[in-house]
N, C-alpha and C positions, 0 to 999 in steps of 0.2 A: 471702508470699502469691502464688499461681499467677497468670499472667500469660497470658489469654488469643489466642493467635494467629490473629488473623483475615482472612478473605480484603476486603484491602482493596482502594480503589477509586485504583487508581494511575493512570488518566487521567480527563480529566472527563466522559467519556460511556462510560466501562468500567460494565456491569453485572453480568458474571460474568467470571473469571478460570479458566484452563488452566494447571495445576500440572507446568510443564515439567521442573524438578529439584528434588531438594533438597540442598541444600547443606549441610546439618547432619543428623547422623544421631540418634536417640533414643540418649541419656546425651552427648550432648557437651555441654561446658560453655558457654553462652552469656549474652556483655553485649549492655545495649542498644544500637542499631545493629547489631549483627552480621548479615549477609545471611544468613536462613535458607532460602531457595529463589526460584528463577525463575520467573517466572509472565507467561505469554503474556495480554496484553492484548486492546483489539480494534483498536492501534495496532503495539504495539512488544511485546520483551520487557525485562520490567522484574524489579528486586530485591525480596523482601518480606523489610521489615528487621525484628530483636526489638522488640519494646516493654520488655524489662524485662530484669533479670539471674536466674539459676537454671540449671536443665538444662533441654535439652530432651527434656520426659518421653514426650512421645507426639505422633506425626504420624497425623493422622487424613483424610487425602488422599492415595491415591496417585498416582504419576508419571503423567501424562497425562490425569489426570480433574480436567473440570471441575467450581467451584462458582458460587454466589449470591454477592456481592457483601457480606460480612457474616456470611456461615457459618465456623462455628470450623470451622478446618484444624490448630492444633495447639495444645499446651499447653506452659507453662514454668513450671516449680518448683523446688522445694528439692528435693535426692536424697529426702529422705524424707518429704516430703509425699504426706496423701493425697490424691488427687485425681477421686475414683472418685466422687465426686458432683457434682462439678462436670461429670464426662464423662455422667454419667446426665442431669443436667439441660438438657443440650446435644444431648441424644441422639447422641453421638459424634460430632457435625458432619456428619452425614451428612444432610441434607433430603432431602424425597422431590421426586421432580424433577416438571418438571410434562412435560405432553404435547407430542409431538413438534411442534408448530405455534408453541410459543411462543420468544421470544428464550433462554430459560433451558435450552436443551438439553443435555445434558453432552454433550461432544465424546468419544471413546470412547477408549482408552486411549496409545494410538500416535494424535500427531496426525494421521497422514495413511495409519494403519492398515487396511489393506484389509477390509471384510467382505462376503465372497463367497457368490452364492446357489448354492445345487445343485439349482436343480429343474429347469433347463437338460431339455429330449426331447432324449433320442439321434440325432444328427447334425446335431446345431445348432452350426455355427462359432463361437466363443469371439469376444468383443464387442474382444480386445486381444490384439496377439500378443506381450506381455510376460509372461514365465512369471511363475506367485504366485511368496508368498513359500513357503519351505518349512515345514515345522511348526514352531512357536516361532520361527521367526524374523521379527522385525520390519523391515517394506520400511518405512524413512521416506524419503518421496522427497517433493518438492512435486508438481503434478500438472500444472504447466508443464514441469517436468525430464521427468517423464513421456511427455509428448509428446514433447519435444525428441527425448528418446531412442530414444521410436518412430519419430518421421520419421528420425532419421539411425541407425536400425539398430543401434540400440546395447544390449546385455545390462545392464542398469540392475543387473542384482545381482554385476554386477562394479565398478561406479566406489564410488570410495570417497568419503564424502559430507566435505562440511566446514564445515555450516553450525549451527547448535544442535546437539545432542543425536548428532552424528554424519549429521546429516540430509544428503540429496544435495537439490542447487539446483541453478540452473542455470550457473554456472560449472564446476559440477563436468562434466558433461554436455558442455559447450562443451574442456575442457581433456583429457577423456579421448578424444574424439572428434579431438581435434588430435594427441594420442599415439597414434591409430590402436587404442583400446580394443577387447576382445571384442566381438564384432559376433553378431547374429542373420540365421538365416536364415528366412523366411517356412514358418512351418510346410506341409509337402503335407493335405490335406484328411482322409487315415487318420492323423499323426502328431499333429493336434489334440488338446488337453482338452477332451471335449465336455460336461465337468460343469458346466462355469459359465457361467451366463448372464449373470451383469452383475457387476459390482463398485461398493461403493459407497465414500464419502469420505468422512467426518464433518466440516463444517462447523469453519473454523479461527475464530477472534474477529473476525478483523482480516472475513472472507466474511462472518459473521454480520451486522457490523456495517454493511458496502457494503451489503447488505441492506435493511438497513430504513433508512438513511439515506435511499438515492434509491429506496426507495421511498416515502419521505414527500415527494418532491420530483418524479416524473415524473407521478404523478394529480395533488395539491393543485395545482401549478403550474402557471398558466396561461400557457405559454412559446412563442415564439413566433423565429424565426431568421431572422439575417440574414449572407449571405455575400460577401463580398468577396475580388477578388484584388489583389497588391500587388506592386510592380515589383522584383527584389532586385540589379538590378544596381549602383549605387552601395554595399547594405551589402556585398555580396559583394567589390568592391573599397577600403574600409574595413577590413574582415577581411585581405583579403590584406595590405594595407599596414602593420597593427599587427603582424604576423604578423613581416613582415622587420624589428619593432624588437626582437624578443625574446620571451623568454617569460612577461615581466612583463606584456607587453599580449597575451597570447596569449587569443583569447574565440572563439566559437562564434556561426553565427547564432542559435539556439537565446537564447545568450545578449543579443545586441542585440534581440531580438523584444522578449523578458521588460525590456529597460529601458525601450524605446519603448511596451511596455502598463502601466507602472508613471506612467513621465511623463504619456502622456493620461489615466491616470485622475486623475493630481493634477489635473487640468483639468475632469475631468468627474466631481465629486462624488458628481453625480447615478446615475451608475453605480459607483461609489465605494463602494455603501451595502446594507446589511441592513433586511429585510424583517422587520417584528416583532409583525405583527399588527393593531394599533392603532396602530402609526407605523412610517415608515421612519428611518431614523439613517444621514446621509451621514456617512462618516470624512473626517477632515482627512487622518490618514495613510494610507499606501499600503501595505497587508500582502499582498504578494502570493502569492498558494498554486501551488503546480507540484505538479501530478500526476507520481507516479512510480510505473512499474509494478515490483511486485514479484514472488517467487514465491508468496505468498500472498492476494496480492489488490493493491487498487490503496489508494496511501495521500499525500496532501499536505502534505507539507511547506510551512515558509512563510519566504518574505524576507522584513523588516519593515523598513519603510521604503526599500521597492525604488527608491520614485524619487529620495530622495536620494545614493543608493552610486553609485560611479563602474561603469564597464561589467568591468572588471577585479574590484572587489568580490563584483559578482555570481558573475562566472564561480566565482570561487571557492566563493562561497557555495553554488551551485549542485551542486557537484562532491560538496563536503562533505555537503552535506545527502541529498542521491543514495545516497552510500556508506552514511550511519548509515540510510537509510530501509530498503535493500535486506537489511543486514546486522541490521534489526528494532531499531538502537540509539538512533532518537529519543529524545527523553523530552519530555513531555506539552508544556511550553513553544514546543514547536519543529515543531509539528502543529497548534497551536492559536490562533485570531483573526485567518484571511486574511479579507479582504475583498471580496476577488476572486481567480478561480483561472484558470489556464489550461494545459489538456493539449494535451499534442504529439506527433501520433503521427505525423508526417512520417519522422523517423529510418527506420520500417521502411515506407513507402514507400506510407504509405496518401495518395490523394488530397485526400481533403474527407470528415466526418463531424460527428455534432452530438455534443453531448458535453450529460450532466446537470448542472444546477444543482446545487450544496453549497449549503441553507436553512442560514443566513437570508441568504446571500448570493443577489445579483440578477441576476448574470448571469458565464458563464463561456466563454471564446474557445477554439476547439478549430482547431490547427493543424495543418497538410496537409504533404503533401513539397511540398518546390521542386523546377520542374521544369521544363525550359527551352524555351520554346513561341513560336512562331512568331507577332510579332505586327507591325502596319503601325506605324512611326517617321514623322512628318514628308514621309508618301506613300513610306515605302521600308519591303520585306519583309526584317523582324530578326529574331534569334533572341535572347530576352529572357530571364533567368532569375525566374522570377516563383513568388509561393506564395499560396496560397487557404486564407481564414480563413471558419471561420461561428461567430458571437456566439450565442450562447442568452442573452434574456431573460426575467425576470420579467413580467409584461404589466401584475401588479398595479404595480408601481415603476417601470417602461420603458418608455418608448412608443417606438414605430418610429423617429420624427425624433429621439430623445436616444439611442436604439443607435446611429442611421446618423450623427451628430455625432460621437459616438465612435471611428466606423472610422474617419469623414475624417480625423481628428487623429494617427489611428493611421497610419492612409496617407500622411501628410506626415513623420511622421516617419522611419518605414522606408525611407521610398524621398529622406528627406535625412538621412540617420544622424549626419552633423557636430552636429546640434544634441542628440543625445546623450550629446556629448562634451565635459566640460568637467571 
């Protein structure tokens, strides 16, 4: 009996899937389990295994077209079975898609495949000074690599990509640029293409899905922020000190933040907790979520039970879940049930910024660079290394005096990091 292959629903908030390879070709022999093709989530990429043993008689998706969540993508049979009614009844798996406004868009064949307009009037400077692609040739870039490459001058259809499907990311960008790669020069004003006016991007799962997530979170939410700054010079000399023991205790501030906001949330349930409509649900446990930017969009990973791991745990954990995020290798367990989240965009030097809520979570802490500022000690002018946090609350589940509880606990701890150590 044929064994219908369907596009399943491999995270818990996937509603269409992006048919990035296939891994089995029509007439190979296939058992259940066998990985038949990769398919881009709106987290990760993930395997879609057989249901059954046969051939596989016919792939009815091709490489980079999205489907529906449930649309037959292929079939598995006997060599000699028929199966030509079963594919009529299915109407080849092919659904008719709905209108450009809804979640259900098909992303177009090349994820990140350029469709360029020509109606551009003559003498209209081109919107990018990175050449297309040539005819038939497909540019898979991410559209951070993109830029990267633009700002550092770099001919993108020379670096050689190494991420899915031959894709350029951004390491690849960052390491061809360190090799001193083929470089562009700003085109002069006559050596333009003055054909194209704009380029567009088709929408990856993981963008769809930031989408409509905060957007269900920056209207509905009635949120409201509060900012604090925090003194870093004892964790800063805690780091240095673990540092000279090795690289077993080797940690990051990044990482003493993330322990010190796991510990006071074990403290403060009350911000602990999801928002569900009809009730709030404080957790006993501390699942904490870390923002991790990708080239495809932004995606959280989660530590579970952040405040019971040692500061060393973390780092590790930390590092690990970084790589599988970047490199789109989560799997659904490992993205799913934080409690509370917190992004960091200190690293590249941003000050202070508010950051959205993840519903049905109630509040998420968005951290700044440290940055070492001039302030009065005990009537004497120091030079302090300090960093600036601002909380985003829910307002239905948070009221101002249980956020501002929150940072206090958070501020005794950073700026006494010993009591995160044990």
């Amino acid at each position: 009996m044929a064994t219908k292959v369907f596009m399943e629903a491999l995270s818990p908030t996937m509603e269409e899937g992006r048919l990035v390879k296939w891994m089995k070709n029509e007439g190979d022999a296939i058992k259940s389990g066998d990985a038949l093709a990769e398919v881009e989530t709106d987290k990760a990429i993930m395997e879609l295994v057989a249901r059954g043993d046969g051939v596989l008689r016919k792939r009815l998706v091709a490489e980079g077209e999205s489907r529906l969540v449930g649309t037959l993508v292929g079939v598995i049979a006997a060599k000699d079975e028929n199966i030509d009614a079963l594919l009529s009844l299915e109407g080849g798996g092919r659904r008719e898609e709905k209108p450009a406004t809804s979640a259900a868009v098909a992303a177009a064949p090349a994820q990140q495949t350029a469709s360029v307009s020509r109606t551009q009037p003559s003498g209209s400077p081109p919107s990018s000074l990175l050449p297309p692609p040539s005819a038939g040739q497909r540019m898979r870039s991410s559209p951070l690599a993109r830029r990267m490459a633009s700002e550092r001058g770099l001919d993108i259809s020379g670096v050689q990509g190494s991420g899915p499907g031959g894709r350029i990311i951004i390491r690849d960008i960052e390491s061809t640029a360190a090799h001193g790669g083929a470089r562009i020069s700003a085109p002069s004003h006559e050596s333009r293409d003055t054909s194209h006016d704009f380029v567009d991007f088709p929408l990856t799962q993981i963008r769809k899905t930031i989408a409509r997530r905060l957007g269900e979170s920056i209207g509905p939410v009635p949120t409201f922020y509060l900012t604090a700054a925090f003194d870093l010079t004892r964790a800063v000399e805690m780091r240095t000190a673990m540092l000279e023991l090795g690289d077993e205790f080797k940690v990051s501030i990044n990482d003493i933040l993330l322990k010190a906001v796991a510990t006071a949330l074990a403290q403060h349930p009350e911000v602990n907790a999801h928002w569900l409509g009809d009730k709030i649900r404080q957790h006993h446990r501390v699942h904490l979520g870390m923002a991790v930017a990708t080239d495809d969009g932004l995606i959280v990973p989660v530590i579970f039970d952040a405040d019971q791991k040692r500061l060393s745990e973390i780092s590790h954990e930390t590092k690990e879940l970084a790589k599988l995020a970047r490199e789109r290798k989560l799997k659904p367990e490992q993205y799913s049930g934080s409690t509370f989240s917190v992004s960091n965009l200190g690293m590249i030097q941003i000050e202070q910024f508010t950051a959205i809520i993840n519903p049905p979570e109630v509040g998420i802490l968005a951290v700044g660079a440290a940055e070492d500022v001039p302030v009065v000690v005990a009537g004497e002018l120091k030079n302090q290394k300090r960093l600036r946090v601002t909380m985003s609350c829910d307002h239905r589940a948070v009221d101002g005096a249980v956020g501002a509880r929150f940072l206090v606990t958070l501020r005794r701890l950073i700026e006494n990091p010993l009591m995160l150590v044990y």
